[in-house]
C-alpha positions in Angstrom: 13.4 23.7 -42.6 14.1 25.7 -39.4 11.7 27.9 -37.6 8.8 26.1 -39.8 5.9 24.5 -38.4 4.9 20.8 -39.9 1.3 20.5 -39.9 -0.6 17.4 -41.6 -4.1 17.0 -43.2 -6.0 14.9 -40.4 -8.7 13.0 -42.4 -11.9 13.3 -40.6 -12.7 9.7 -41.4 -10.5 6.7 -39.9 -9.6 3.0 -40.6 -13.2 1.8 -41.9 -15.1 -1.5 -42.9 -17.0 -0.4 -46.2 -19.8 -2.1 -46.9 -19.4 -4.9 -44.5 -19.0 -8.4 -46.4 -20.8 -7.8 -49.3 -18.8 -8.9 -52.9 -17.8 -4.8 -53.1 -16.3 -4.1 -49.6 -13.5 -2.9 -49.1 -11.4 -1.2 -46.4 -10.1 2.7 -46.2 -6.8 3.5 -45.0 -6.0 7.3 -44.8 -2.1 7.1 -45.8 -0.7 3.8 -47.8 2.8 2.8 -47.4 4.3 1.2 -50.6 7.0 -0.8 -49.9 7.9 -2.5 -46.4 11.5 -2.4 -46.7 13.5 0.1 -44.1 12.3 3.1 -45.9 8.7 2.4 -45.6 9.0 1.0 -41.8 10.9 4.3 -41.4 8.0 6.1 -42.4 5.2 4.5 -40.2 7.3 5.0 -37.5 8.1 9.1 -37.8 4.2 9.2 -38.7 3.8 7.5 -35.2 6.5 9.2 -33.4 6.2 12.6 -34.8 2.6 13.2 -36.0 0.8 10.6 -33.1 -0.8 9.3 -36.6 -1.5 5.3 -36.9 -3.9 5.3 -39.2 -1.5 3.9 -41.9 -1.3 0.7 -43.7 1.7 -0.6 -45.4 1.9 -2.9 -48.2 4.8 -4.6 -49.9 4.6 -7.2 -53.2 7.1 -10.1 -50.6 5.3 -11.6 -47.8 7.5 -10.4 -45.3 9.2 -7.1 -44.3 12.4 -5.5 -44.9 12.6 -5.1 -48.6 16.1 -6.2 -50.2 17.4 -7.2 -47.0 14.6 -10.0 -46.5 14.8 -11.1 -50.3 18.5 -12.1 -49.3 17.9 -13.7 -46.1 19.9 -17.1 -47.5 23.4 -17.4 -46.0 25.9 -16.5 -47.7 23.8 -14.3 -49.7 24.6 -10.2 -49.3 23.0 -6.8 -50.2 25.5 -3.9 -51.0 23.7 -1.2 -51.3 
């Protein structure tokens, strides 16, 4: 992609609070991020980096980050990938 120009949609609306704390709220994220493992770090940091975007949220199914590589955090345990 030489000599092309990267532009992104800029949402008009940012990180938001819907509806306060009633049983329906909920919040709004303009860009989710499925998946915390290198990849989807990777990501949210060229969208910061690059773009100057942060208004991002990542999510990931583990309760930490880094994907395959924290699922075998035990020693002796490896990831060839």
């Amino acid at each position: 992609m030489l000599g092309k120009t990267v532009t992104m949609f800029r949402s008009k609306e940012a990180i938001a609070n819907k509806n306060g704390y009633d049983k329906d709220a909920y919040t709004y994220y303009p860009i989710l991020i499925v998946g915390a493992g290198e990849s989807g770090i990777a990501m949210g940091c060229r969208l910061k980096e690059v773009l100057g975007f942060d208004q991002f949220h990542i999510v990931d199914r583990q309760s930490g980050i880094g994907g395959t590589w924290w699922i075998n955090r035990y020693p002796g345990v490896a990831c060839d990938m």
